[in-house]
N, C-alpha and C positions, 0 to 999 in steps of 0.2 A: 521292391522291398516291402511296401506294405502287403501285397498279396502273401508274400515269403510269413512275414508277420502273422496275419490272420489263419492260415496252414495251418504256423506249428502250436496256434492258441490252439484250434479246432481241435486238433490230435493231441493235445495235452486234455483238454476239456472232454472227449472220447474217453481216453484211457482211465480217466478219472470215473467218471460213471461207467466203464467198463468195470472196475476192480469195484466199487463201491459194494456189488451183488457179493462178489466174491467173499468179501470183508465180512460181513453182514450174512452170508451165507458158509461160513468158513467158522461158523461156532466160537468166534474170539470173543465177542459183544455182549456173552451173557444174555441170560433169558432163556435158557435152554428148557425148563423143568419138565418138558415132554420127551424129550431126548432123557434127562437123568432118571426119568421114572421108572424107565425100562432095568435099571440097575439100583435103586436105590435112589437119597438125598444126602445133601451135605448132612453132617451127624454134631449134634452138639459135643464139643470138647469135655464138655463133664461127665458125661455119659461114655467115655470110651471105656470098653472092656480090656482091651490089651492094646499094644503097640507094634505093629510089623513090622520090621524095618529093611529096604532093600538097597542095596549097592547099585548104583549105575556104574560101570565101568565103558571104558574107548573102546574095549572089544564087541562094542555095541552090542550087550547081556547085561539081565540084572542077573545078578548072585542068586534071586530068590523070586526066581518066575513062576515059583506053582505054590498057593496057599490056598488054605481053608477058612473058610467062617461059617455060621450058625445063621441064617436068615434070620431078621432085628436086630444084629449085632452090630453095636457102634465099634469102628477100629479106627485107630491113631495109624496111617500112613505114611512112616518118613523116609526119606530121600534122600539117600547118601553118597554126594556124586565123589567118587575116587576118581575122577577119570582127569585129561588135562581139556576136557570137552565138556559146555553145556551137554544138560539133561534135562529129559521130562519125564514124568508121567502123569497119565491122563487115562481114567477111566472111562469105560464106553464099553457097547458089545463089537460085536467084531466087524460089523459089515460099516458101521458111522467111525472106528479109528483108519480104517483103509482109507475110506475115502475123503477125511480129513489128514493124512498123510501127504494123498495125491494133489491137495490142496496147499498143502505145507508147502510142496517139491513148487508150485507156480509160485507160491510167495512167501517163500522166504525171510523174511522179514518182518510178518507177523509175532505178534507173542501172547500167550495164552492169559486171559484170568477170569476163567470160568472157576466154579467152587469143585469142579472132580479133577482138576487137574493139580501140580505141582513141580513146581522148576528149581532148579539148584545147579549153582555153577562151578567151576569146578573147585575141589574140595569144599563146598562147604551143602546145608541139609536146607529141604526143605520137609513142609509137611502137610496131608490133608488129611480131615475128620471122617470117615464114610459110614453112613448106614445103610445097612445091603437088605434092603426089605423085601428082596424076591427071592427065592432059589432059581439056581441053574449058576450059568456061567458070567462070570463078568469077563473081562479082558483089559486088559494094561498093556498101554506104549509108548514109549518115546518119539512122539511124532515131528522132530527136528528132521528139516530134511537128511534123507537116505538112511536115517538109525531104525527106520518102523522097515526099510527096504532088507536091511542088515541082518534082521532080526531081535530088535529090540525089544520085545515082549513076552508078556505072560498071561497065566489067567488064574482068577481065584472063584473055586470051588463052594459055591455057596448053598447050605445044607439046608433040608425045610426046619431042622431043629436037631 
């Protein structure tokens, strides 16, 4: 019995430091600002120039996966989940939402609260402030497990001016 005991401590206390990286490496914890640099920073609320607003729907799409902005431009991002399914979205370029997706798919049970992302349950909004300080591409997805697999995303067109 005690040996049975100290096992299943070991492999509890394994799995624990096992997932610890994961957590910690899995962009949930904040602290990201080298990763967000690449697209932008959270943008002050008062400064937003317009507001874009996207539908999440079950058919795992948003409404409005292809927009534009103006490199400097502060935009109001909100989140409008129609669906009878959590939603997200979460900025990033394409190659860091992939493989925090495939991250998502091992743990599931994670939940985001970085400042480029935004969650909303179903029927009701959320929202994120973004300033998009580079041109080129950003990228948006809903990285709940299998909705980034489904095709849950988009990308916004960001102009030099």
């Amino acid at each position: 019995m005690q040996k049975t005991l100290q096992a299943l401590f070991l492999s509890a206390a394994l799995a624990a430091f096992a997932v610890s990286p994961a957590i910690a490496g899995g962009k949930h914890a904040g602290g990201h600002d080298d990763e967000w640099a690449k697209i932008g920073r959270p943008g002050d609320p008062g400064k937003a120039v317009r507001t874009v607003e996207i539908g999440a729907h079950d058919t795992m799409r948003f409404n409005h996966a292809r927009f534009k902005v103006k490199r400097g431009e502060t935009v109001r991002i909100v989140l409008r989940n129609v669906g009878q399914l959590p939603h997200e979205l979460v900025l990033g370029d394409e190659k860091s939402l992939r493989e925090h997706a495939a991250l998502m798919r091992k743990f599931p049970e994670m939940v985001h609260a970085d400042p480029n992302q935004v969650s909303a349950a179903p029927g009701k909004t959320g929202e994120l402030v973004w300033q998009f300080t580079k041109a080129g591409t950003v990228h948006f997805a809903c990285l709940l497990p299998g909705h980034y697999e489904a095709g849950m995303k988009g990308t916004i067109n960001v102009s030099a001016k």
